[in-house]
BANUKE-196427 format. One record per atom (N, C-alpha, C): residue in one letter; x, y, z negated. Coordinates in steps of 0.1 Angstrom, whole numbers, plus 5000, padded with zeros to 4 digits. Layout:
// BANUKE-196427
AXYZ ...
//
This chain:
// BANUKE-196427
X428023550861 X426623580859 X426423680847 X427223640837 X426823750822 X427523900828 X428723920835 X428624050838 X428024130847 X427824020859 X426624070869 X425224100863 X424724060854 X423424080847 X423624150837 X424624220836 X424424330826 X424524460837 X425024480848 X425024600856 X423424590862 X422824470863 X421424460870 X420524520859 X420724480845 X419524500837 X419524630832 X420924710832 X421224850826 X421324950839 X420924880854 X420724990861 X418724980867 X418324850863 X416924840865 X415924910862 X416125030849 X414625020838 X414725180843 X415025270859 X414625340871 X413525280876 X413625160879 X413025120893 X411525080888 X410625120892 X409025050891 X409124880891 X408524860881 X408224690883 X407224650892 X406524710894 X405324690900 X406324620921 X407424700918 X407924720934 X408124570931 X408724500924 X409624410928 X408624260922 X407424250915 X406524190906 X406524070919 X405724030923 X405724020937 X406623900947 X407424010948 X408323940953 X409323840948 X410223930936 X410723850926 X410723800915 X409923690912 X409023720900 X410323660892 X411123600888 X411823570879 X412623730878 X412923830884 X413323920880 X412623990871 X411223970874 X410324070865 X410424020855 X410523870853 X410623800842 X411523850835 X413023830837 X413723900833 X413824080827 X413624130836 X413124260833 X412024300824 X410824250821 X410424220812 X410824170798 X411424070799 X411824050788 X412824110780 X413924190787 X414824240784 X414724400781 X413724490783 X412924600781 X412324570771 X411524460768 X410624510757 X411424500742 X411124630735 X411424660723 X412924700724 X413724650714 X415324640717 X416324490722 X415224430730 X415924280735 X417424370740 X417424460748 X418324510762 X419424550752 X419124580740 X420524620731 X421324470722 X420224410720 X420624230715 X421024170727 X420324180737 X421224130748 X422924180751 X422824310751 X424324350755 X425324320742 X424924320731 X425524270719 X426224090720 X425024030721 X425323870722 X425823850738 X425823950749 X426923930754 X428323940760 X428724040749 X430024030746 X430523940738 X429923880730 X430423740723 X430323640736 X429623650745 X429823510755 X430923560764 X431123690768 X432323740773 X433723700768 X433723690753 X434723660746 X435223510748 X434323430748 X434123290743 X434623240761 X433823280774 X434223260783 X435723290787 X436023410786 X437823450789 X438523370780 X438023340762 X438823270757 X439323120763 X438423040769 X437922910773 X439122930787 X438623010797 X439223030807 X440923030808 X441023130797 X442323130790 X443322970787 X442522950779 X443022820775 X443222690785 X442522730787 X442322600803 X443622640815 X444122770815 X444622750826 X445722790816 X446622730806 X447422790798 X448322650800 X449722660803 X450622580807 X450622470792 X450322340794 X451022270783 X452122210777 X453622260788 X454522290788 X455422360794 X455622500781 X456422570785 X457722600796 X458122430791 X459822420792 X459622360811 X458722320816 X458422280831 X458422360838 X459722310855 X459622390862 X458322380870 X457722540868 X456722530879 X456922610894 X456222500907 X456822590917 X458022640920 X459222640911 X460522700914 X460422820911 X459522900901 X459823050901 X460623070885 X461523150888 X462123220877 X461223240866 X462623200855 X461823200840 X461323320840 X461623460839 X460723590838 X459323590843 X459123510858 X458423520865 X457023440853 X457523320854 X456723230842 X456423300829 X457323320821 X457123400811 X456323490810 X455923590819 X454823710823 X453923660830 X453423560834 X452323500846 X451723400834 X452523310831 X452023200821 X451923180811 X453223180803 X453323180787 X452223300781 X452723430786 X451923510782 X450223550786 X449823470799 X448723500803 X448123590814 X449123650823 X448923740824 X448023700840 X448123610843 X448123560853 X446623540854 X446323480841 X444823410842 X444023580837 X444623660830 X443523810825 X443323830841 X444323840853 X444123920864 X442923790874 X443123700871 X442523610880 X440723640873 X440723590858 X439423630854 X439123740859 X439423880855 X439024040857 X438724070875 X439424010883 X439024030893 X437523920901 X437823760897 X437023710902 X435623690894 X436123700880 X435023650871 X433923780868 X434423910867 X433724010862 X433724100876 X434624180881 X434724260891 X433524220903 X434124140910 X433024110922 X431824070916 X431424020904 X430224010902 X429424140900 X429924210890 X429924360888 X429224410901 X430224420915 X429624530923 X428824450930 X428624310933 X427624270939 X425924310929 X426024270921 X425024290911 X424624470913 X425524540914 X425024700912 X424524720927 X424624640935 X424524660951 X422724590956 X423024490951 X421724370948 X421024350936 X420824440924 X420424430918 X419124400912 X417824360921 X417024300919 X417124150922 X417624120933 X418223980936 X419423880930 X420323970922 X421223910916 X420623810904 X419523920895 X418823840888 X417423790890 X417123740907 X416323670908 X416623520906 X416623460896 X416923300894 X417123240881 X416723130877 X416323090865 X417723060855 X419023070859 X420023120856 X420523230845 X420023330850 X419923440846 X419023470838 X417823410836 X416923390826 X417723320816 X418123220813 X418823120806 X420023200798 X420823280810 X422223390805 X421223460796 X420323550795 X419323660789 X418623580777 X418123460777 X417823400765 X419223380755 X420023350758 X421523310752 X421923390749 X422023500753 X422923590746 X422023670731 X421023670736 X420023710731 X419723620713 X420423490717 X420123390706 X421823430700 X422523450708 X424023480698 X423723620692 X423123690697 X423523830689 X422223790673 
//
């Protein structure tokens, strides 16, 4: 959600609100909120700190709690570059956590941030920065 709502709110403030008031009203909500004054620069501020905090979390969670265990039967090199070092979990996050949210959001960008979610992501980050 936090990177999908940053391609929705930084490609939105083109588009007439009046188009979407209406229909999507938690988007206007959003959109509103995040336009007036400098929210849209506190927003993208406090969420790179939730970017950080999630990949950190994500990280750790899927971080082996012993090294020395055969996993699957793959070669220590294999482990050592996939696990110990992480490499495994940067590519799993970057493609499923940020990428596909990314292009769906730039594709659907009024609908991505239609939902009280996204509201909640936009107050939050907003409260960290």
């Amino acid at each position: 959600m936090i990177e999908g709502q940053k391609a929705s709110l930084v490609g939105l403030p083109p588009v007439d609100p009046d188009l979407y008031k209406d229909t999507h009203p938690i988007t206007y909500k959003n959109a509103a909120l995040a336009f007036k004054g400098d929210n849209l620069d506190r927003y993208l501020m406090g969420r790179q700190f939730m970017v950080l905090l999630v990949v950190f979390v994500i990280n750790q969670c899927g971080s082996p709690l012993d090294p020395t265990v055969d996993v699957l039967g793959l070669p220590d090199g294999v482990k050592l570059v996939f696990l110990d070092v992480g490499l495994g979990m940067i590519i799993f996050t970057c493609i499923l956590g940020q990428l596909t949210t990314q292009v769906n959001a730039s594709h659907c960008m009024i609908d991505f941030i239609n939902n009280y979610f996204a509201l909640f992501t936009l107050y939050t980050a907003m409260a960290v920065e």
